[in-house]
C-alpha positions in Angstrom: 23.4 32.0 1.2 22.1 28.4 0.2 18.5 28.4 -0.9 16.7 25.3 -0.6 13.8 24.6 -2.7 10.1 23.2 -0.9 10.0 20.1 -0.2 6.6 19.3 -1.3 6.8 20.9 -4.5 8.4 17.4 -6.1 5.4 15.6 -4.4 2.2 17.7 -5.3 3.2 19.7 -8.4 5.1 17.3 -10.2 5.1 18.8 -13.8 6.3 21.9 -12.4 9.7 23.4 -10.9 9.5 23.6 -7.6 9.6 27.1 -5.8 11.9 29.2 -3.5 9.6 29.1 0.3 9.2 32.3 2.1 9.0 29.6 5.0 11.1 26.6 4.5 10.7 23.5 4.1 7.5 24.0 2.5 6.2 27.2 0.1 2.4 28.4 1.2 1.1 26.8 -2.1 2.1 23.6 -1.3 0.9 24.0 2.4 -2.7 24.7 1.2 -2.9 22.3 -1.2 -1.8 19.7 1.4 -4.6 20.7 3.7 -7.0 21.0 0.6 -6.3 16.8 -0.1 -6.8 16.4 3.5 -10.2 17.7 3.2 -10.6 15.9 0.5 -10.6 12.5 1.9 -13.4 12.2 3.9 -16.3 13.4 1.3 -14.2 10.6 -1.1 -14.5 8.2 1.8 -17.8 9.0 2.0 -19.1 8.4 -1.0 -17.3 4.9 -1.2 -19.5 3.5 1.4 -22.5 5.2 -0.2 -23.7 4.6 -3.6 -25.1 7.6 -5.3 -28.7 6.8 -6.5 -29.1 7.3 -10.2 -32.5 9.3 -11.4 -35.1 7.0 -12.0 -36.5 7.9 -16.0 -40.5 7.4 -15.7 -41.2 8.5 -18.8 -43.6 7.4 -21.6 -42.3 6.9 -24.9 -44.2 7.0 -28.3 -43.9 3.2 -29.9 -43.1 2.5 -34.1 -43.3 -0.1 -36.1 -40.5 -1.3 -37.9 -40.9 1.7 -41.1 -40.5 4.0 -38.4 -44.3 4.8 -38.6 -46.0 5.7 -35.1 -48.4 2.9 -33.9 -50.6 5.3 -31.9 -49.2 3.2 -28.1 -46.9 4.1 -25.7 -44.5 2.6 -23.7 -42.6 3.7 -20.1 -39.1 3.5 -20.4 -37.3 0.7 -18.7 -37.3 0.7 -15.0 -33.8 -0.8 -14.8 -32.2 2.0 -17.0 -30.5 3.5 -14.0 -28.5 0.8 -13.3 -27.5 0.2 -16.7 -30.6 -1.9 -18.1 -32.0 -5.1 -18.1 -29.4 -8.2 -19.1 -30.7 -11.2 -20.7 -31.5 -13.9 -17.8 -29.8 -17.4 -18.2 -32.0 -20.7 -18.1 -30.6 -23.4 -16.2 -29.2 -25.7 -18.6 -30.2 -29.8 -18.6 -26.1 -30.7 -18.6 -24.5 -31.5 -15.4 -21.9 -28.8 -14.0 -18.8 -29.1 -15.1 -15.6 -29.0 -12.7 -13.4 -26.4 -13.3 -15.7 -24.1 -15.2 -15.2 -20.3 -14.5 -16.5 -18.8 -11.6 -19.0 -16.1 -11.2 -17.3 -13.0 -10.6 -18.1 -11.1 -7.4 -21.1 -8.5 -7.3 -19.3 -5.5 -5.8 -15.9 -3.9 -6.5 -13.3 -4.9 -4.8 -11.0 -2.0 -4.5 -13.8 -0.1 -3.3 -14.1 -2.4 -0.2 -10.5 -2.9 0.4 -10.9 1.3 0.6 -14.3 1.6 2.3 -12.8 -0.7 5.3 -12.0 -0.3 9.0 -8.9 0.5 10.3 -6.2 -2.6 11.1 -4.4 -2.8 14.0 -1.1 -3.0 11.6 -0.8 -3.2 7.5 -0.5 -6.7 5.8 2.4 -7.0 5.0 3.9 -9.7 2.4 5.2 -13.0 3.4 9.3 -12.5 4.0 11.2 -14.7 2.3 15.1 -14.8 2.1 16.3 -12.6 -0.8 18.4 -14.4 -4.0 21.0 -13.0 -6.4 20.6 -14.1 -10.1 23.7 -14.5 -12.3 24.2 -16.3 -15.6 27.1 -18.6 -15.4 28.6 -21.1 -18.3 29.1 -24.7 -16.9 30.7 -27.4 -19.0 28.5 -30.6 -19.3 29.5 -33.9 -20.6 27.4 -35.8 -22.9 27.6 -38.9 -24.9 27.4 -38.0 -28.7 27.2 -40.5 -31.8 30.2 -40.0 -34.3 30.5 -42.1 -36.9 28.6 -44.9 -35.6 31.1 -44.6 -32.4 29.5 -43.0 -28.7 31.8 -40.7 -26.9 31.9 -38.5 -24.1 32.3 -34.5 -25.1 32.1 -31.8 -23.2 30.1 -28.7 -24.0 29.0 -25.6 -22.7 25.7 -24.6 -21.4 24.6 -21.5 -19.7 22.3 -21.8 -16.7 21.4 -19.3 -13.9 23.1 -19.5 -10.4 20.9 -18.5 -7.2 23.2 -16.5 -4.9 21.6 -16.5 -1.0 22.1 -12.7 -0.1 23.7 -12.0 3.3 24.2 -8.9 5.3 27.8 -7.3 6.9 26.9 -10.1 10.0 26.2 -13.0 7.3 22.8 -13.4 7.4 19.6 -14.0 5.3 17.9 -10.7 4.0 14.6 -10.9 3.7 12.4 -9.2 1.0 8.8 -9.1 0.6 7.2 -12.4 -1.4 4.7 -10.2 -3.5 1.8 -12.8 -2.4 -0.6 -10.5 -1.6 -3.2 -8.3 -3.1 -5.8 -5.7 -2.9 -5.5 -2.3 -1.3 -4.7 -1.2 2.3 -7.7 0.8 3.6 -7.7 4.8 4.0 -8.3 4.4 7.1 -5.2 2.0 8.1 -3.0 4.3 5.9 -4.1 7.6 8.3 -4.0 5.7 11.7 -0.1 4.5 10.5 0.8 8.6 10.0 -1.4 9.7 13.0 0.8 7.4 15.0 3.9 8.1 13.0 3.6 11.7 13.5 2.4 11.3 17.2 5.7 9.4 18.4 7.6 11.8 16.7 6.2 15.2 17.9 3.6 14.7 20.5 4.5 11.6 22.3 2.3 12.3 25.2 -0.9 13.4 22.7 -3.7 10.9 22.4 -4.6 9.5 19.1 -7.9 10.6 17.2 -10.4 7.9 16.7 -10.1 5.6 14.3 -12.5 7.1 12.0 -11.3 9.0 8.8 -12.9 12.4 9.5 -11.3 12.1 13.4 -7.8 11.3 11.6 -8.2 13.9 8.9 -9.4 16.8 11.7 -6.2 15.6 13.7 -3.9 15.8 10.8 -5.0 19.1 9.7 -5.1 21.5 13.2 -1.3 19.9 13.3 -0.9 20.8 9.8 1.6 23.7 9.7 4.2 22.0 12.7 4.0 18.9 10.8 5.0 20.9 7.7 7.4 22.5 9.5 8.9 20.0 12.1 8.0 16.1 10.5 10.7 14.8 8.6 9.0 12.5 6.4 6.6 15.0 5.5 6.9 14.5 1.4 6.0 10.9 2.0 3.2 11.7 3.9 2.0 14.0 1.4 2.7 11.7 -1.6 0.7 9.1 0.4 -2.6 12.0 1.0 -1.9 12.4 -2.8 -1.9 8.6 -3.9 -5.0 8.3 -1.5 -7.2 10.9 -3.1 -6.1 9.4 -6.4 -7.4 6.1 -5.7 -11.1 6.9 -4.2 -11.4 8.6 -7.1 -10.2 5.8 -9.5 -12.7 3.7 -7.3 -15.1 6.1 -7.6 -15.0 5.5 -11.7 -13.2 9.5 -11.5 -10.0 11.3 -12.9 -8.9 14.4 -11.2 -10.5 17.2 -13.4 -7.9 19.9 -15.2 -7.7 23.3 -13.9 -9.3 25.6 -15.8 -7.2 29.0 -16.4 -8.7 32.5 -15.8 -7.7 35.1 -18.1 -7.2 38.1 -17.1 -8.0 37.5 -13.6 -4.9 39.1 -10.7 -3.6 37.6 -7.8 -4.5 39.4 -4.9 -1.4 38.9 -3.0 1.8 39.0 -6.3 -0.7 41.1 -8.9 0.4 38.4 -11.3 -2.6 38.4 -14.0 -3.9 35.2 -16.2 -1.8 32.9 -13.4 -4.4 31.7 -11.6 -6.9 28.7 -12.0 -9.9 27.2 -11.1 -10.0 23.4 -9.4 -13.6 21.2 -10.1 -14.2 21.4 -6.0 -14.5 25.9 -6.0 -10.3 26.1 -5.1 -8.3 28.4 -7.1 -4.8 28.6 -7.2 -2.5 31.1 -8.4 0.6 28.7 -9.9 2.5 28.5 -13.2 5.9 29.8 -13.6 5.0 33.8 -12.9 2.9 32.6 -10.0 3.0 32.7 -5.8 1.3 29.9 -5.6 -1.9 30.9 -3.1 -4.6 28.7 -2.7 -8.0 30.4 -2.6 -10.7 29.1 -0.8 -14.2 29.2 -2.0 -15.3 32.1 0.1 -11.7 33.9 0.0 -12.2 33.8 -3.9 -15.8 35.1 -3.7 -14.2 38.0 -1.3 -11.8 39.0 -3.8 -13.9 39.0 -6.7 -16.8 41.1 -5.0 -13.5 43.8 -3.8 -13.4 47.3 -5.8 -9.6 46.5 -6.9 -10.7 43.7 -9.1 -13.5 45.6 -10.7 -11.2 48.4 -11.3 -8.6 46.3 -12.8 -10.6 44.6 -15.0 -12.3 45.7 -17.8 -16.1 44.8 -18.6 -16.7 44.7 -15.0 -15.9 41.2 -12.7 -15.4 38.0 -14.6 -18.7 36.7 -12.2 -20.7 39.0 -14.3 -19.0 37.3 -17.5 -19.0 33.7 -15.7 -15.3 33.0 -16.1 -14.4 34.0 -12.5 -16.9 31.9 -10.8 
C-alpha cells in the first residue's frame, strides 16, 4: 500500500521531514498550525494600523559637571526619548534650492501601508509585455583596417546577442510580467483572492465574508478541515498564510521567535518525552523526529499540566512549579 506523505509538511515545517497523516492529505500537526497562522493574522493586522505607545520616562535625573562631580541640579529626562530622541533641527539655508537635490524621504513606512490597506477588487498585476529569448550568436563584420599605409576591407568576428520573439504551439506572442511594479499586495486583497478561490471551488452557492480581515480569517478557519481535506491548492494557500504572517511581522520590526524545548515534559497523546515545545504566543507543539506532532492550545496545555499523570510522571512535581512548563 502507497503511503503518501502530508502535504503541508513541505510548506510549514520546512527543516523537517515531513510525516505519515493518520488523515491524508494533511497530518493533525500541520492542520493546527495552519489554523494557529490563521489566528494569527488579525492581532498582526491589528497592530499595523495601530502604533503601540512607547512609556513616557518622566524621570529626574542628577546633573555633573564635566569631572563627573554632582552639581547639586536636576534635570527630567527628555520628553522625546520614546520616540527615539530629539534630532538636531535644520536652519533654512540663504542658497537658492537646487534642482535635482534629494528628496525628503516619506514619514511613514511604506510596507506597512501597502499591508495595513483595504481590500482591491483584483491584485496589480505587472504590465504584460511579449516574452524574448536571448542567445549569443557570432556575426562576421567588415571593417576598413590600415596595413602598411594601404585601407582594406577585412572581415572579423564579433559576438552580439540575438532577441528571439517567443511564440506559443498557435504562433503567438507570450506575454510575461514587465517587473514595473512595486510595493506589497495588502492582507486583506491576498484573503479575499483565497476566500473566493476556495468559494468557486467548494461552495459555489456560499456568500463571501466581508471584506474585513477578521471576517476572512473566521470564514477560512470554520472551513478549515474541508479545505484541508477537499482544496487542491491547499499548500499554496498555506505557504501564502505563512509568507503573510512573516511579513506583518518584518513590518512590525519582528522575527518569529524560536521554540523553546521542554525537557522532560510527555505528550499527552504519543507519551513521547522532551519532544515538545513552547511557541512566544502560549502554543506548544509536540514535533521533532520522535514526535506526533499536536498542537496544544493555551488552555489544553494548562489542562494537561494541572492532570495527575503529569505530576506522576515527573519528578520534582509539574514543570509550572519549576517554570519550565509554563
Amino acid at each position: 500500500m502507497t503511503q503518501h506523505t502530508c502535504v503541508l509538511c513541505p510548506v510549514l515545517r520546512r527543516d523537517d521531514s515531513p510525516r505519515l497523516p493518520d488523515h491524508p492529505p494533511a497530518c493533525e500537526g500541520c492542520r493546527g498550525r495552519l489554523d494557529w497562522q490563521l489566528e494569527l493574522l488579525p492581532k498582526l493586522h491589528f497592530r499595523l494600523g495601530h502604533d503601540e505607545q512607547q512609556p513616557y520616562n518622566d524621570r529626574w535625573y542628577a546633573v555633573v559637571d564635566a569631572q563627573g562631580r554632582l552639581t547639586g541640579e536636576r534635570r527630567r529626562a527628555d520628553p522625546l526619548g520614546a520616540l527615539g530622541g530629539a534630532g538636531p533641527v535644520r536652519a533654512p539655508g540663504g542658497d537658492a534650492p537646487v534642482t535635482g537635490s534629494r528628496e525628503r524621504s516619506t514619514p511613514a513606512r511604506l510596507d506597512r501601508v501597502d499591508l495595513a490597506a483595504p481590500a482591491r477588487g483584483a491584485t496589480v498585476r505587472d504590465t504584460m509585455v511579449p516574452a524574448v529569448r536571448l542567445e549569443e550568436v557570432r556575426v562576421r563584420v567588415r571593417r576598413y583596417a590600415n596595413a602598411g599605409g594601404l585601407i582594406q576591407l577585412r572581415d572579423e568576428w564579433e559576438r552580439r546577442v540575438q532577441r528571439t520573439p517567443v511564440v506559443d504551439e498557435h504562433g503567438q506572442a507570450v506575454l510575461v510580467p514587465a517587473g514595473d511594479q512595486v510595493g506589497k499586495v495588502s492582507v486583506a486583497t491576498v484573503l479575499r483572492l483565497w476566500c473566493t478561490d476556495v468559494r468557486d471551488a467548494l461552495w459555489p452557492r456560499h456568500r463571501l465574508p466581508l471584506d474585513d480581515v477578521p471576517s476572512m480569517v473566521a470564514w477560512l478557519r470554520t472551513r478549515l478541515w474541508d479545505i484541508v481535506n477537499e482544496f487542491e491548492a491547499i499548500a499554496d494557500l498555506a505557504g501564502e498564510i505563512r509568507v503573510l504572517a512573516g511579513g506583518m511581522r518584518a513590518a512590525l520590526g519582528e522575527s518569529e521567535p524560536r521554540p523553546q524545548p521542554l525537557l522532560g515534559v510527555p505528550c499527552q497523546r504519543c507519551d513521547a518525552r522532551s519532544q515538545i515545545v513552547a511557541h512566544a504566543d502560549g502554543y506548544r507543539e509536540c514535533t521533532a523526529p520522535l514526535g506526533c506532532g499536536r498542537l496544544y492550545s493555551p488552555r489544553e496545555w494548562q489542562e494537561w499540566m494541572a492532570s495527575d499523570e503529569v505530576g506522576q510522571l515527573l519528578p520534582g512535581g509539574r514543570p509550572g512549579k519549576r517554570g519550565t512548563g509554563r
